[in-house]
PQR file of N, CA, C, O and H, with PARSE charges and radii, in Angstrom:
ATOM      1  N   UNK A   1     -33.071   2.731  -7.421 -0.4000 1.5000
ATOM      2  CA  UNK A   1     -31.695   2.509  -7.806 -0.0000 2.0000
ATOM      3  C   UNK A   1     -31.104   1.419  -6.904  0.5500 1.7000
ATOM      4  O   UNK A   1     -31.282   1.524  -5.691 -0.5500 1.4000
ATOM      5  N   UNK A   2     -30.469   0.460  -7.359 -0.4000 1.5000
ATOM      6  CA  UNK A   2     -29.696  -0.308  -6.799 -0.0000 2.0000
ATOM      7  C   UNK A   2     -28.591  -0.452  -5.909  0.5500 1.7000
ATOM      8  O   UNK A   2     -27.677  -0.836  -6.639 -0.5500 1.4000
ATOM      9  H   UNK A   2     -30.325   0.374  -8.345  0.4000 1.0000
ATOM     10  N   UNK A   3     -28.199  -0.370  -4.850 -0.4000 1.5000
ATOM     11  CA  UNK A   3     -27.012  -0.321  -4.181 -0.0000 2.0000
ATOM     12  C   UNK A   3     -26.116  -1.563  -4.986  0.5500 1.7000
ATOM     13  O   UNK A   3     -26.451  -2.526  -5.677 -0.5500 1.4000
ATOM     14  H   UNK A   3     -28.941  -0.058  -4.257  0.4000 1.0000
ATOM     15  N   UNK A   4     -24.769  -0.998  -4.506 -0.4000 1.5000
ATOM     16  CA  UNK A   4     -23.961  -1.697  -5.044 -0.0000 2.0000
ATOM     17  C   UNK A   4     -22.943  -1.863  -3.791  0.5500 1.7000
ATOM     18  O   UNK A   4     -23.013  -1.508  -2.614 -0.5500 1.4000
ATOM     19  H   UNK A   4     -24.497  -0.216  -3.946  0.4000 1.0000
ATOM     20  N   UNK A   5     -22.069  -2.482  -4.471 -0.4000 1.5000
ATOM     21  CA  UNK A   5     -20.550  -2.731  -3.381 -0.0000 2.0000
ATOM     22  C   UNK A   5     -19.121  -2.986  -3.925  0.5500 1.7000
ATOM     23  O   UNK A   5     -18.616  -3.976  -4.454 -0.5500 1.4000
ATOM     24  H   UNK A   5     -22.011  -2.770  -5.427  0.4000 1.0000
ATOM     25  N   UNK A   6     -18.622  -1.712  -3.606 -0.4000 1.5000
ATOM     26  CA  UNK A   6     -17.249  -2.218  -4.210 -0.0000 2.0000
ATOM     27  C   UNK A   6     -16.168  -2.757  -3.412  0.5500 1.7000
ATOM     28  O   UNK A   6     -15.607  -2.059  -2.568 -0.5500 1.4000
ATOM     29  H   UNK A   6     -19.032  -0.907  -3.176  0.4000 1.0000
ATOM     30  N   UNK A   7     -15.772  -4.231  -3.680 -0.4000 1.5000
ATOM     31  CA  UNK A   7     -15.229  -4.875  -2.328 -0.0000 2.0000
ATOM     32  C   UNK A   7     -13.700  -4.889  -3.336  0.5500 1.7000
ATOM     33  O   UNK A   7     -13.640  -4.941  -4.564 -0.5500 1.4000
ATOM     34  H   UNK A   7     -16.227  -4.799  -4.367  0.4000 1.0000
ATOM     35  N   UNK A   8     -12.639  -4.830  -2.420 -0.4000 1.5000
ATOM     36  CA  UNK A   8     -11.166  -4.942  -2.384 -0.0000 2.0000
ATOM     37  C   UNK A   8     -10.535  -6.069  -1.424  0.5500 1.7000
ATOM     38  O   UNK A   8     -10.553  -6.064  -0.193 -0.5500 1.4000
ATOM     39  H   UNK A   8     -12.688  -4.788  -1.422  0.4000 1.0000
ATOM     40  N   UNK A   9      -9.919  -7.131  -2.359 -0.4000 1.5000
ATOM     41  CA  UNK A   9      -9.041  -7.276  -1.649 -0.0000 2.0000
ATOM     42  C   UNK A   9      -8.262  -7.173  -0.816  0.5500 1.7000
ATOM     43  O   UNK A   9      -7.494  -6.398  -1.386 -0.5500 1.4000
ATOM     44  H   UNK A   9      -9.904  -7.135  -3.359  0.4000 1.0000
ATOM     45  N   UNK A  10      -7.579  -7.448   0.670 -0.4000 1.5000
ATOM     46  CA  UNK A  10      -6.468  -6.384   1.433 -0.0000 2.0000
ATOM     47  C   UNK A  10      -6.050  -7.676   1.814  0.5500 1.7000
ATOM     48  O   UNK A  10      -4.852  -7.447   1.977 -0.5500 1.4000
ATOM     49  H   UNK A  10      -8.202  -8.078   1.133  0.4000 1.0000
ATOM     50  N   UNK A  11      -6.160  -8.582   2.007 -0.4000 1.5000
ATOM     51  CA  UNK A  11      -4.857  -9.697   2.540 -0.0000 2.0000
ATOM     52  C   UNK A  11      -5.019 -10.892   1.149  0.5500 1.7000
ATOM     53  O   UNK A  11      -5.945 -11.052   0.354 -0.5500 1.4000
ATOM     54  H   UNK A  11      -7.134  -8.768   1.874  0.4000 1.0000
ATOM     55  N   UNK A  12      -4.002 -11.431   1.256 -0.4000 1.5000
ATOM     56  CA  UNK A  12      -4.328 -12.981   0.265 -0.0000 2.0000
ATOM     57  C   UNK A  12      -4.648 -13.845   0.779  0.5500 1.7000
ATOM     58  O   UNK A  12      -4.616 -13.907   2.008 -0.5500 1.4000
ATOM     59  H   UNK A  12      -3.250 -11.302   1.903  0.4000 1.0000
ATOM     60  N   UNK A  13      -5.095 -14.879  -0.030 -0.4000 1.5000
ATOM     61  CA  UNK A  13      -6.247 -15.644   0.053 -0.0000 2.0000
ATOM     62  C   UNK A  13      -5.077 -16.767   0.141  0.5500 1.7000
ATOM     63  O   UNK A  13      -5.562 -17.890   0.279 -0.5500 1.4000
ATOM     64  H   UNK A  13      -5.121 -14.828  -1.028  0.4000 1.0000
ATOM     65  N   UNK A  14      -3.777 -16.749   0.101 -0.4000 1.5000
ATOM     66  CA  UNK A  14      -2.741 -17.950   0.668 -0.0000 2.0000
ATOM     67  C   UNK A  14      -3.037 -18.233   1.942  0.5500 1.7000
ATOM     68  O   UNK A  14      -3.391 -17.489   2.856 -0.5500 1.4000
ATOM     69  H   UNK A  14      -3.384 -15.837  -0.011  0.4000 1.0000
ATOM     70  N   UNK A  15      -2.846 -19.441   1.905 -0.4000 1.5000
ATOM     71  CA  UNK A  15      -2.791 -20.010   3.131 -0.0000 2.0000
ATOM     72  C   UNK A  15      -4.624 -19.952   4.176  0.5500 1.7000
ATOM     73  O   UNK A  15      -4.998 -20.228   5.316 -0.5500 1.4000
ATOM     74  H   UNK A  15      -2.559 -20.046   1.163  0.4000 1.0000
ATOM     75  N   UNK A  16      -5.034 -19.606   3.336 -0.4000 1.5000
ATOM     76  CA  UNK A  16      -6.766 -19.472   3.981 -0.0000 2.0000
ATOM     77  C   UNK A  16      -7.139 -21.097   3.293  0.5500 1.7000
ATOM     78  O   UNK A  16      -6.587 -21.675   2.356 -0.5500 1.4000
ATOM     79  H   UNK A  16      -4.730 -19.382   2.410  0.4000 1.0000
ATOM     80  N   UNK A  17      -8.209 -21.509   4.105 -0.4000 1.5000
ATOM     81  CA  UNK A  17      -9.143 -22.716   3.894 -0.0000 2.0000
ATOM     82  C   UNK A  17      -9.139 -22.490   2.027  0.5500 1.7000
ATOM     83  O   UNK A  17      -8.910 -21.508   1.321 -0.5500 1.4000
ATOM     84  H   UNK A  17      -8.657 -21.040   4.866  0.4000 1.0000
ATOM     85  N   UNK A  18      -9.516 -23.939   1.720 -0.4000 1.5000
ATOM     86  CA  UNK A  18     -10.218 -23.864   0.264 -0.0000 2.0000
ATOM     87  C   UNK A  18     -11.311 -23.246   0.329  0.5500 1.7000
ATOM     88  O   UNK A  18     -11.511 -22.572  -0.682 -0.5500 1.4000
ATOM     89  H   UNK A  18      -9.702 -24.737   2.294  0.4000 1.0000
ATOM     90  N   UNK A  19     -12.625 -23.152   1.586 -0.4000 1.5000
ATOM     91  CA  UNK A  19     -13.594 -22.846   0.718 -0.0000 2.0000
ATOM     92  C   UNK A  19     -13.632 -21.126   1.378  0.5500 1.7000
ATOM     93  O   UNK A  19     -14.756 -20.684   1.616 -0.5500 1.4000
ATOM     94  H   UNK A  19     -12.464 -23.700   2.407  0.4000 1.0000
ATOM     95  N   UNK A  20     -12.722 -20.438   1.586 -0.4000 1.5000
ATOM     96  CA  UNK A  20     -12.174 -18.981   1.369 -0.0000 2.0000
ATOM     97  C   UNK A  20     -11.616 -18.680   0.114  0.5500 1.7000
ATOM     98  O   UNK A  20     -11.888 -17.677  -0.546 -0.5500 1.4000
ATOM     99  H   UNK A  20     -11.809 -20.797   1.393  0.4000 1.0000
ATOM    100  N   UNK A  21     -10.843 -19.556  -0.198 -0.4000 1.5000
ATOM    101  CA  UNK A  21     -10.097 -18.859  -1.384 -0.0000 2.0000
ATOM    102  C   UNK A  21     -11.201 -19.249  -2.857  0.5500 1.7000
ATOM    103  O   UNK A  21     -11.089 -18.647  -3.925 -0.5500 1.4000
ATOM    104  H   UNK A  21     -10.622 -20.371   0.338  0.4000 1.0000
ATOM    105  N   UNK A  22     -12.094 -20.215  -2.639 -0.4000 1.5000
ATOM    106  CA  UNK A  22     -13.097 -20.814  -3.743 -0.0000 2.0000
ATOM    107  C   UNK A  22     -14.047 -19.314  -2.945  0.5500 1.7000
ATOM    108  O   UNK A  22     -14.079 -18.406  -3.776 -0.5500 1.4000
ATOM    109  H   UNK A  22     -12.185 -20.704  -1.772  0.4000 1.0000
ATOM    110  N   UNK A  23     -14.461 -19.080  -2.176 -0.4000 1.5000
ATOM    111  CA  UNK A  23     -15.713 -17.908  -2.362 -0.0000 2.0000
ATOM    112  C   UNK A  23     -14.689 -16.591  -3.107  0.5500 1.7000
ATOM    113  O   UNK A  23     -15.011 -16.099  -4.188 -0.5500 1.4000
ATOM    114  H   UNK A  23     -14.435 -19.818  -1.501  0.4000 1.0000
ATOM    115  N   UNK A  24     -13.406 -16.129  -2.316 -0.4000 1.5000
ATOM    116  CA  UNK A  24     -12.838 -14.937  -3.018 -0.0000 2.0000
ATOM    117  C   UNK A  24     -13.048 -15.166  -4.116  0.5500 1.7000
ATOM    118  O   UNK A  24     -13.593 -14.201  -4.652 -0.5500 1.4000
ATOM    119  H   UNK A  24     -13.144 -16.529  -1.438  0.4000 1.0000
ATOM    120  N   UNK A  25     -12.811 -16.408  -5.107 -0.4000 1.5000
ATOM    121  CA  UNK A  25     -12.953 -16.453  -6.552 -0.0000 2.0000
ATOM    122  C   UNK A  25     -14.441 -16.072  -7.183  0.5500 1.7000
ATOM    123  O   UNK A  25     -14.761 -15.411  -8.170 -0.5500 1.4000
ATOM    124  H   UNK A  25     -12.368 -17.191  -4.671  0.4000 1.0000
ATOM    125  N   UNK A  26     -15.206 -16.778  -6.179 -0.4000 1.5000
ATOM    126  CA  UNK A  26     -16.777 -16.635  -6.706 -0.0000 2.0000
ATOM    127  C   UNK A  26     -16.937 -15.419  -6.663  0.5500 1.7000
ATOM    128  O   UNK A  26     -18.021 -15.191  -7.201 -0.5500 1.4000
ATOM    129  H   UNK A  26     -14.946 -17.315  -5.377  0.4000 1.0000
ATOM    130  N   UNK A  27     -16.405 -14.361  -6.279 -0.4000 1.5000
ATOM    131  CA  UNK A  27     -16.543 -13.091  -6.215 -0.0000 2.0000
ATOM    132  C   UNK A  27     -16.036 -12.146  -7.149  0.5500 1.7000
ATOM    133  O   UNK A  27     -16.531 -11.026  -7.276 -0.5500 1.4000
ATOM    134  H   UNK A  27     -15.524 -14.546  -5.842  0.4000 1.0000
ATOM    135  N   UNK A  28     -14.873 -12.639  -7.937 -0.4000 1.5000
ATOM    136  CA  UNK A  28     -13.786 -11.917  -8.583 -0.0000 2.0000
ATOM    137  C   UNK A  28     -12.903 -11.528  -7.999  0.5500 1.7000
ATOM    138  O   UNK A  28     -12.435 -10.469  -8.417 -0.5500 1.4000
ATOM    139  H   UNK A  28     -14.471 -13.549  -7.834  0.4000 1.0000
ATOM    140  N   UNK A  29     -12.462 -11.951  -7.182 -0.4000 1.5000
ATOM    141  CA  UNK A  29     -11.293 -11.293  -6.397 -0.0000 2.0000
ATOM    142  C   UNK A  29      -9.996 -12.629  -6.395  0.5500 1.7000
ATOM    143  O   UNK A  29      -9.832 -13.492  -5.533 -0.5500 1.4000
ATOM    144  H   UNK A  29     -12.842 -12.811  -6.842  0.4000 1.0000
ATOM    145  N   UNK A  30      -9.245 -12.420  -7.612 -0.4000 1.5000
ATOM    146  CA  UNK A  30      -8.014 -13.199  -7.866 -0.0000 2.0000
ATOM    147  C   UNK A  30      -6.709 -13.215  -7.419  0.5500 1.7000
ATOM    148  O   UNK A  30      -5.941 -14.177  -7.382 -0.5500 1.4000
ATOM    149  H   UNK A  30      -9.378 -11.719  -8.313  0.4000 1.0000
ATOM    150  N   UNK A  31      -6.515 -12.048  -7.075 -0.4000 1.5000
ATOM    151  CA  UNK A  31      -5.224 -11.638  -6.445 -0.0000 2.0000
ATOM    152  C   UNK A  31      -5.001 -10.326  -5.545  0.5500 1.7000
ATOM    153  O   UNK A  31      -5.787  -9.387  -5.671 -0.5500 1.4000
ATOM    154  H   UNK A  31      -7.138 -11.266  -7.105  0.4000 1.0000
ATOM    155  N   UNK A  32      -4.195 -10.275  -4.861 -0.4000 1.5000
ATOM    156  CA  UNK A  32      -4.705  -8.981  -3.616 -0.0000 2.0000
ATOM    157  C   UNK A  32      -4.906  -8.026  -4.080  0.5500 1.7000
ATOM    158  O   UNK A  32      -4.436  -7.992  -5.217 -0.5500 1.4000
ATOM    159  H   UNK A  32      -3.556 -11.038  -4.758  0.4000 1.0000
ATOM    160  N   UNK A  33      -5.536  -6.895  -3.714 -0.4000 1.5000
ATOM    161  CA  UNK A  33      -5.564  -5.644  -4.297 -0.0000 2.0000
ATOM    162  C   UNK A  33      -6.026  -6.007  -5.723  0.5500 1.7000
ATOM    163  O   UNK A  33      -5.435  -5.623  -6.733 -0.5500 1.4000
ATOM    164  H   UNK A  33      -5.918  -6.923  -2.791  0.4000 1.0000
ATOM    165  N   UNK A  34      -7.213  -6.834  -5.723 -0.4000 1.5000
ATOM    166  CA  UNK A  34      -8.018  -6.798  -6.918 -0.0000 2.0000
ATOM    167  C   UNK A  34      -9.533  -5.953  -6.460  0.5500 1.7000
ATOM    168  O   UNK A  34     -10.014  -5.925  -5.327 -0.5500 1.4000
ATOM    169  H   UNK A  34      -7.693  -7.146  -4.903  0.4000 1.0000
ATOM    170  N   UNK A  35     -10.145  -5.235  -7.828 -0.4000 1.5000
ATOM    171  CA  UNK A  35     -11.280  -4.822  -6.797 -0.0000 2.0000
ATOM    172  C   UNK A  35     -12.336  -5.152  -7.709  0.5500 1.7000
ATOM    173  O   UNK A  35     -12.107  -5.498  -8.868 -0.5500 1.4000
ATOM    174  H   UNK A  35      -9.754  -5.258  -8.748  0.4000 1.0000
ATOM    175  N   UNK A  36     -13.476  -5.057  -7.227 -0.4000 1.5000
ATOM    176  CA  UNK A  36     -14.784  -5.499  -8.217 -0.0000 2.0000
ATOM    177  C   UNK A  36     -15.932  -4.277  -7.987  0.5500 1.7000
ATOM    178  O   UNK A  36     -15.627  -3.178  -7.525 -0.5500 1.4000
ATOM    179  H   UNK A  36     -13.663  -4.776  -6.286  0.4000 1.0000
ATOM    180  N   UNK A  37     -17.190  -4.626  -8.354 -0.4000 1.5000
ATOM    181  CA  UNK A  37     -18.182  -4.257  -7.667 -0.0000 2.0000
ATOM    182  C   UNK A  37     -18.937  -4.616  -8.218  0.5500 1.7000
ATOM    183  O   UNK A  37     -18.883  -4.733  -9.442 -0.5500 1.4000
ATOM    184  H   UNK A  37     -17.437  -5.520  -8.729  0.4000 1.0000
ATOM    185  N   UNK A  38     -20.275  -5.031  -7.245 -0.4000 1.5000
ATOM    186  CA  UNK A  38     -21.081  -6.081  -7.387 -0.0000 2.0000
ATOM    187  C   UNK A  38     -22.405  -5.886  -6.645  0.5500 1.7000
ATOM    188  O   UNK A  38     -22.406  -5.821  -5.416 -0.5500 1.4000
ATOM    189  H   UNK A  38     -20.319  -4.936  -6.251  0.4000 1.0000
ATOM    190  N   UNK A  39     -23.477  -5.795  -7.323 -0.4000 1.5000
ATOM    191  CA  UNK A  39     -25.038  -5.696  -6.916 -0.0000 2.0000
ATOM    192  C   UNK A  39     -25.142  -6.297  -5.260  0.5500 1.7000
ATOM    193  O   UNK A  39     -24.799  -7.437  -4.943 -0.5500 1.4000
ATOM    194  H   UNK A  39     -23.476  -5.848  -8.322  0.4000 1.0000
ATOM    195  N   UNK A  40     -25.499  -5.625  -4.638 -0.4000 1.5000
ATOM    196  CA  UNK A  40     -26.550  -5.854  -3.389 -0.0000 2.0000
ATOM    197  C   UNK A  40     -27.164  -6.593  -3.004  0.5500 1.7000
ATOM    198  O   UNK A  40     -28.311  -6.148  -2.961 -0.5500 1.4000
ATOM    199  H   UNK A  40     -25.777  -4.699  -4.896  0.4000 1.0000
ATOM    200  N   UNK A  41     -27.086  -8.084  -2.464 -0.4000 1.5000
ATOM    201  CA  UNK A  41     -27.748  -8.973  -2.169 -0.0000 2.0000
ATOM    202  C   UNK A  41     -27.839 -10.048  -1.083  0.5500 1.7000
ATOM    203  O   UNK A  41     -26.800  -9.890  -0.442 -0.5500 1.4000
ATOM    204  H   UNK A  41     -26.154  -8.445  -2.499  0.4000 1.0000
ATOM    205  N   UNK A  42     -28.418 -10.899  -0.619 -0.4000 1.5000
ATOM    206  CA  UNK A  42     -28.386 -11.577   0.370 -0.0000 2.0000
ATOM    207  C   UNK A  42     -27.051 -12.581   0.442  0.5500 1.7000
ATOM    208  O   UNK A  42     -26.184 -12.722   1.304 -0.5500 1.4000
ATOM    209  H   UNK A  42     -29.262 -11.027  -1.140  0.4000 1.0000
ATOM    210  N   UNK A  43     -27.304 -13.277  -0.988 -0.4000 1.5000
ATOM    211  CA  UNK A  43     -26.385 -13.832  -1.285 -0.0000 2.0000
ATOM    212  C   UNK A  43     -24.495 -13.491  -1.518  0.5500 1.7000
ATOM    213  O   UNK A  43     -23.570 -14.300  -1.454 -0.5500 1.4000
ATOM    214  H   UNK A  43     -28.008 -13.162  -1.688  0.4000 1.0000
ATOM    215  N   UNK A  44     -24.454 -11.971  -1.799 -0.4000 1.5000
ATOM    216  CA  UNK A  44     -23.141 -11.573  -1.857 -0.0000 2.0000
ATOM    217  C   UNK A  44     -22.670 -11.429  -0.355  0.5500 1.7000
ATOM    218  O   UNK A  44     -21.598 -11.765   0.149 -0.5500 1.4000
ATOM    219  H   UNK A  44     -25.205 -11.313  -1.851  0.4000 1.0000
ATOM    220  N   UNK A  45     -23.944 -10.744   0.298 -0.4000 1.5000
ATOM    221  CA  UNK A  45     -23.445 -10.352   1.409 -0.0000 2.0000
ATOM    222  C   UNK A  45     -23.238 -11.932   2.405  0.5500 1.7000
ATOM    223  O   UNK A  45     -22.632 -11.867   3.474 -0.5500 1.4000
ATOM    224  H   UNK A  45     -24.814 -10.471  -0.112  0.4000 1.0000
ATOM    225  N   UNK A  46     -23.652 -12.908   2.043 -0.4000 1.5000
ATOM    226  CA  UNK A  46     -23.344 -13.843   2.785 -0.0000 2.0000
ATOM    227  C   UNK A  46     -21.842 -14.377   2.599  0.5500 1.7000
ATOM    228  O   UNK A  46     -21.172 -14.938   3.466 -0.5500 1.4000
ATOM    229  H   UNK A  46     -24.145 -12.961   1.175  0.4000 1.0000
ATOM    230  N   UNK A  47     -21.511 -14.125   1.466 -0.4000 1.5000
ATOM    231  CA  UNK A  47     -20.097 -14.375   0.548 -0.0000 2.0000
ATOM    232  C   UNK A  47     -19.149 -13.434   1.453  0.5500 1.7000
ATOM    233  O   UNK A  47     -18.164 -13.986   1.943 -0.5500 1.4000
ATOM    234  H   UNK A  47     -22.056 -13.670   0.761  0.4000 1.0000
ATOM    235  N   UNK A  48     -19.361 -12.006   1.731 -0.4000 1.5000
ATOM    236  CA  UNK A  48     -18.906 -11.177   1.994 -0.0000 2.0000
ATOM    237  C   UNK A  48     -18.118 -11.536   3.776  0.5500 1.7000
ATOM    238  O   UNK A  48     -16.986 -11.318   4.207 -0.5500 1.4000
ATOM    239  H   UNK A  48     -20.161 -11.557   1.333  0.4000 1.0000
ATOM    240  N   UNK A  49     -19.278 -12.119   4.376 -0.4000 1.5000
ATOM    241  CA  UNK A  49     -19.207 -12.245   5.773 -0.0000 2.0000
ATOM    242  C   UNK A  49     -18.425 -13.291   5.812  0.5500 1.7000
ATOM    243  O   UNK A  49     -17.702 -13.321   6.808 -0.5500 1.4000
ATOM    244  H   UNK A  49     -20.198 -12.296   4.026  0.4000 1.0000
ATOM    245  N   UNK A  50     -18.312 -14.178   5.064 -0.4000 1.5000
ATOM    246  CA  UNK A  50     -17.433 -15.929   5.170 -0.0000 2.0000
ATOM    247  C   UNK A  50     -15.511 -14.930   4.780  0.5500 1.7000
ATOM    248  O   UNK A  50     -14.494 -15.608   4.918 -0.5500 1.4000
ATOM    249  H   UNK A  50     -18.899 -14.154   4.254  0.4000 1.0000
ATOM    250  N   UNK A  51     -15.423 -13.868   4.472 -0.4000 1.5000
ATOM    251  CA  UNK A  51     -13.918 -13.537   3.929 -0.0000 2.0000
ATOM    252  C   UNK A  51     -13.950 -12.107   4.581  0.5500 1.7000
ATOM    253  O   UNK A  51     -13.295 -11.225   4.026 -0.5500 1.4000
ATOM    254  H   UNK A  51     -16.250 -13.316   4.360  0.4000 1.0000
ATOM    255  N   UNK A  52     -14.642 -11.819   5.685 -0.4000 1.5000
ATOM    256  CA  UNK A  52     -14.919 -10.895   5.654 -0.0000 2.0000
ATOM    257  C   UNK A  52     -13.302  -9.832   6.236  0.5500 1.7000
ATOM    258  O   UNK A  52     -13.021  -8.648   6.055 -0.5500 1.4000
ATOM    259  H   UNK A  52     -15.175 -12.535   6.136  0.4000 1.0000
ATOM    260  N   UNK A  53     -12.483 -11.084   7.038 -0.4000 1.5000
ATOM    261  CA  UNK A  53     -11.283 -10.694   7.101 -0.0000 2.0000
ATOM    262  C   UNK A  53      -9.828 -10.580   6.235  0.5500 1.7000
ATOM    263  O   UNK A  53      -8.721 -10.221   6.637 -0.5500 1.4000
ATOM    264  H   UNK A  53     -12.712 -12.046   7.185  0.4000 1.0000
ATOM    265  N   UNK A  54     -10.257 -11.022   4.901 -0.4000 1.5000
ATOM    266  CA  UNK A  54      -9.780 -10.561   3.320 -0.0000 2.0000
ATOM    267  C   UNK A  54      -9.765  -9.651   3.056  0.5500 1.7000
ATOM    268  O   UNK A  54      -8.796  -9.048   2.594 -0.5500 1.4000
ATOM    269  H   UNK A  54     -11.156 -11.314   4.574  0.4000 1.0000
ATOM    270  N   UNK A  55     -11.163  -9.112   3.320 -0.4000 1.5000
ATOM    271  CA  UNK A  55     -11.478  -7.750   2.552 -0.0000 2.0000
ATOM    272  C   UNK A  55     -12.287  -6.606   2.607  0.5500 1.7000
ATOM    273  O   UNK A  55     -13.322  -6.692   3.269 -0.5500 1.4000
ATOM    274  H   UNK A  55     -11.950  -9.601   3.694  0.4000 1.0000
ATOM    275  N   UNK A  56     -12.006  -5.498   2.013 -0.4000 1.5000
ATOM    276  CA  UNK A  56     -12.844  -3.946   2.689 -0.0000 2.0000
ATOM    277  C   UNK A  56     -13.993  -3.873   1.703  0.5500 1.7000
ATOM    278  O   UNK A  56     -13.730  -3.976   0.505 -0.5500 1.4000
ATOM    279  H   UNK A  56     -11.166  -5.428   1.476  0.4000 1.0000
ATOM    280  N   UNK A  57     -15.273  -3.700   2.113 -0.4000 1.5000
ATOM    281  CA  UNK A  57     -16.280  -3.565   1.557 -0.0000 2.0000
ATOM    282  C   UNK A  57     -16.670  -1.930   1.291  0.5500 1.7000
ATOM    283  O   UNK A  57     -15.948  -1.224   1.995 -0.5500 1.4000
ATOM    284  H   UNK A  57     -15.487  -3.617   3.086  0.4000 1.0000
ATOM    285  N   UNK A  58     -17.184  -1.503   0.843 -0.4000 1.5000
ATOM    286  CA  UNK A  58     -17.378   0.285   0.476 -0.0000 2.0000
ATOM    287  C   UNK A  58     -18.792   0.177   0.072  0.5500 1.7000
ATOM    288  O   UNK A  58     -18.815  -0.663  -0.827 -0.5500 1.4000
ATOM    289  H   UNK A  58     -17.771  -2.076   0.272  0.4000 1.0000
ATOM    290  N   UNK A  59     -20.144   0.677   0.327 -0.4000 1.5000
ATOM    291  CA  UNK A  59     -21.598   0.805  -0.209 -0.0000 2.0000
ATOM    292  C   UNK A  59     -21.466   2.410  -1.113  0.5500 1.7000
ATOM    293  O   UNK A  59     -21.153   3.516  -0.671 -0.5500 1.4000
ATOM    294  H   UNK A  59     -20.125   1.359   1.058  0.4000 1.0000
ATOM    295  N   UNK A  60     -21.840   1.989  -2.511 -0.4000 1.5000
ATOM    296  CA  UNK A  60     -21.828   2.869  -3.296 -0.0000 2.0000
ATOM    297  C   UNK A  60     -23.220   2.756  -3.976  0.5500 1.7000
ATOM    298  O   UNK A  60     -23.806   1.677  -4.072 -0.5500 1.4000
ATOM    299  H   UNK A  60     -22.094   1.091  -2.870  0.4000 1.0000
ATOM    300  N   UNK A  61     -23.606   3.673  -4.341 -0.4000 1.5000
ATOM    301  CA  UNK A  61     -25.258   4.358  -5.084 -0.0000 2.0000
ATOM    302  C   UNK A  61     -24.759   3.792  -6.401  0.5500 1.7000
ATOM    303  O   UNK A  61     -23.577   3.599  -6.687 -0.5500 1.4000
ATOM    304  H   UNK A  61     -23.130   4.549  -4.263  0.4000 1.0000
ATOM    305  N   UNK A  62     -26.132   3.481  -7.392 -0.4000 1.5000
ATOM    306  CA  UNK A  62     -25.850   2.686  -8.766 -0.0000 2.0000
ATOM    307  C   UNK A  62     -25.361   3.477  -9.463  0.5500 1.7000
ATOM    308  O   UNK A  62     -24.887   2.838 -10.402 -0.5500 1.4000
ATOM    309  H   UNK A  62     -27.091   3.638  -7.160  0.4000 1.0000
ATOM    310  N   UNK A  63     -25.126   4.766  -9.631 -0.4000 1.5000
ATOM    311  CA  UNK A  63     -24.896   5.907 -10.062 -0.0000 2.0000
ATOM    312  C   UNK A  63     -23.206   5.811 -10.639  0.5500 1.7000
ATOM    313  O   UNK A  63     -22.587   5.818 -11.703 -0.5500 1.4000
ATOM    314  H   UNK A  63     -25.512   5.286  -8.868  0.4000 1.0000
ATOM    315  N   UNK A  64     -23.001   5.738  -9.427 -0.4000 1.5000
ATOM    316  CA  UNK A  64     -21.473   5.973  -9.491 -0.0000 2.0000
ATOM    317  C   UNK A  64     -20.324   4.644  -9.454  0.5500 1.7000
ATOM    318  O   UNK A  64     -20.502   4.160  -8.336 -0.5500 1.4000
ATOM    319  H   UNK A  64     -23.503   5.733  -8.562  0.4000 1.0000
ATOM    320  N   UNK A  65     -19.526   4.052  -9.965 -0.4000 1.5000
ATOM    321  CA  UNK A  65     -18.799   3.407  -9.841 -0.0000 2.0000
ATOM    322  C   UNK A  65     -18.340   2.655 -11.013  0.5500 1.7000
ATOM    323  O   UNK A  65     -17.429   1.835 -10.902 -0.5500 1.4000
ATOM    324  H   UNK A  65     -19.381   4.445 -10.873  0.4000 1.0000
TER
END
């Protein structure tokens, strides 16, 4: 089974660099308190770490979410 991640928004992406507010987008995360969730990977999690002061990450089982 796949891990997943359901990441939230918690600050806006105003006033952050372009290429913060261009990864929040690559992510789905449009406006604060938007939430997604999104497969497990090297690549997200590298996304994850560049905003990582944007937003709360949560590890959830494929099961549920």
């Amino acid at each position: 089974m796949a891990k997943k991640l359901r990441i939230r928004q918690v600050r806006s992406g105003n006033g952050a660099p372009g290429r913060q507010r261009r990864t929040l987008e690559a992510l789905g995360l449009r406006h604060h308190q938007d939430e997604v969730v999104k497969e497990d990977g090297p690549s997200i999690r590298g996304m994850l770490r560049r905003v990582s002061h944007l937003i709360e990450v949560e590890e959830i089982d494929g099961n549920n979410g």
